[in-house]
Residue, then its C-alpha position, 0 to 999 in steps of 0.5 A: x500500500x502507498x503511503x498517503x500524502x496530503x497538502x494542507x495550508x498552515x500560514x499561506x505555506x503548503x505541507x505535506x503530511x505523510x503516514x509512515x509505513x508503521x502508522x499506516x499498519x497501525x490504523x489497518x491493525x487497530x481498525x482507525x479510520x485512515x483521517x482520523x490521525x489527521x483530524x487530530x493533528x490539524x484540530x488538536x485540543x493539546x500538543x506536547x513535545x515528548x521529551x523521550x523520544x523528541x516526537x510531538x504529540x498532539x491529542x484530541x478527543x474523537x469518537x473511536x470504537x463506539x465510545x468518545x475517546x482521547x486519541x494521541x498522535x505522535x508526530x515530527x515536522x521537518x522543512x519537507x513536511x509533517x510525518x505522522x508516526x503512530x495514532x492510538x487512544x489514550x487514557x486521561x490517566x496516563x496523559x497525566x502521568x507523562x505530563x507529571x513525569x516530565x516526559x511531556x512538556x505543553x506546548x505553548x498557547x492555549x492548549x497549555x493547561x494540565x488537564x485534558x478537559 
């Protein structure tokens, strides 16, 4: 299967955002709808830079396996664009962990309280 390349407008500059290869086995594995990672991406209700593993993440709560549900998506930007790297649902718990961990730093803005709600 082709990896998917979208164009989307951020500040009158074009990025692409691309699925890797492990995301793309993901959604098929976890049975995801292929937008749904971008969705979250482009209208997330937090991001976080993840200390770890150096990825961004961004997390919105969406509809997912017949429940409301926060999904994360883990997610670098480089000067060719966005690759999205995996996209799962996250418990509230263990956003609250990695945030009191130090494991993820807000970013800024007004998604930068400590909660999800």
């Amino acid at each position: 299967m082709k990896n998917l390349i979208l164009i989307i407008r951020v500040d009158s500059d074009s990025l692409e955002i691309n699925y890797s290869k492990h995301l793309s086995q993901r959604l098929k594995i976890r049975k995801i709808p292929r937008d749904l990672p971008k969705t979250v991406l482009l209208k997330a209700e937090k991001r976080f830079m993840d200390t770890r593993t150096g990825h961004r993440i961004a997390i919105k709560k969406m509809s997912y396996g017949g429940k409301e549900r926060f999904i994360m998506v883990a997610f670098d930007i480089s000067d060719k664009g966005i690759t999205m790297i995996t996209c799962h649902p996250i418990e509230e718990k263990q956003v609250s962990n990695r945030i009191n961990s130090g494991r993820w730093k807000r970013e800024g803005g007004e998604n930068s309280q400590d909660t999800l709600r």
